[in-house]
C-alpha positions in Angstrom: 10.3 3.8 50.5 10.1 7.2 49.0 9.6 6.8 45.2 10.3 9.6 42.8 8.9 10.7 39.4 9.8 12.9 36.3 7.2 15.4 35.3 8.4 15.6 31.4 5.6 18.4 31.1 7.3 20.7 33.6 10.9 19.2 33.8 10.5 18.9 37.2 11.2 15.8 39.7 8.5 14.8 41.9 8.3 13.2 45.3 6.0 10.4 44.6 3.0 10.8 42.3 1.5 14.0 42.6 0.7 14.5 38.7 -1.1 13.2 35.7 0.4 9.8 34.6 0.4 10.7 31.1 2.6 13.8 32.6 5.4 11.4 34.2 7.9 8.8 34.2 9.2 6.6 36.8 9.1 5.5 39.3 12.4 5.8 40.0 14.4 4.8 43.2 17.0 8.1 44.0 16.1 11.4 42.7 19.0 11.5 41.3 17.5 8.4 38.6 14.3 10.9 38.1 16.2 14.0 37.7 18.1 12.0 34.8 15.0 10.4 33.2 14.7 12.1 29.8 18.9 10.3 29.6 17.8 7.0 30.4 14.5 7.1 28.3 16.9 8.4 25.4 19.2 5.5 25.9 16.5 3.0 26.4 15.0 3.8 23.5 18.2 3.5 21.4 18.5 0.1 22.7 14.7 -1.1 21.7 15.5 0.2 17.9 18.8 -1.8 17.8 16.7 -4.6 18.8 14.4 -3.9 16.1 16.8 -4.1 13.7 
């Protein structure tokens, strides 16, 4: 199972892990997930302060 990754350094998407760690998110399952990645950490973030509240 191919995993994919968001290089947030280069905006890039990434067939498994071929950079730094500190460099990436995901995994992700579909490239389309990774290529949407800075989205979902957005939204996922939103969600964690609302629960902070």
């Amino acid at each position: 199972m191919t995993e994919w990754w968001y290089n947030h350094k280069t905006s890039e998407v990434e067939e498994g892990p071929q950079s730094l760690g500190s460099d990436r998110d995901g995994p992700y399952a579909t490239r389309e997930d990774a290529e949407h990645a800075p989205e979902i950490a957005k939204q996922r973030a939103a969600e964690w302060n609302k629960e902070d509240d």
